[in-house]
ZAMARGU-4260 file (C-alpha; in steps of 0.2 Angstrom, whole numbers, plus 5000, padded with zeros to 4 digits):
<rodrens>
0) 4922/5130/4773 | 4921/5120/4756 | 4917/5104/4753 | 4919/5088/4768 | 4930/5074/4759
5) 4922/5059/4754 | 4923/5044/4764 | 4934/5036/4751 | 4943/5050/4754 | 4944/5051/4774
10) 4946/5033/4776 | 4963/5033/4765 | 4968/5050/4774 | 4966/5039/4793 | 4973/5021/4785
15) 4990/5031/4779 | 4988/5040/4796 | 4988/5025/4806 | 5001/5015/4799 | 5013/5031/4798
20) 5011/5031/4816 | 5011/5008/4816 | 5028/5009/4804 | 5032/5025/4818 | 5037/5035/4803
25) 5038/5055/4804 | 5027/5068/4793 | 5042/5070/4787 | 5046/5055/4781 | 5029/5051/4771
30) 5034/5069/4765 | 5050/5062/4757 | 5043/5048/4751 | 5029/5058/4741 | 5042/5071/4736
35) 5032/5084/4744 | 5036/5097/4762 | 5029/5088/4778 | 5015/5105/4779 | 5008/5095/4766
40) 5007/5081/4775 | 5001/5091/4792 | 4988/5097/4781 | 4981/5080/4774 | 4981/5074/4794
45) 4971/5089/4800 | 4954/5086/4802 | 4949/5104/4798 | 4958/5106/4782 | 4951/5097/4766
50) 4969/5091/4759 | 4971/5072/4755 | 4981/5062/4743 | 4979/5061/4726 | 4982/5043/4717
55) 4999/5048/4712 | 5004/5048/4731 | 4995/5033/4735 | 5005/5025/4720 | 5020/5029/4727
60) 5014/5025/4748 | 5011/5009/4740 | 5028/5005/4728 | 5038/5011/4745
</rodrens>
């Protein structure tokens, strides 16, 4: 398996986590908001997969 994230890295991947689920908002939804399919979203949230967001996505998590 490559590379773990960074902390940096995890801790954004569980704060978007957390308030997805606080704001009760879907994969989905986060999907649409970042122009992206929800798998990318499943992928970001799964622990064993090294996906996160890149500082265009948070850009946009943040102006939404």
């Amino acid at each position: 398996m490559g590379k773990k994230l960074t902390s940096v890295e995890q801790f954004v991947v569980e704060f978007v986590l957390k308030t997805r689920l606080e704001k009760k908002l879907t994969q989905e939804d986060i999907g649409f908001i970042l122009g992206v399919d929800k798998s990318i979203i499943q992928q970001i949230e799964n622990q064993s997969h090294r996906s996160k967001y890149n500082l265009n996505h948070i850009n946009l998590l943040a102006d939404h």
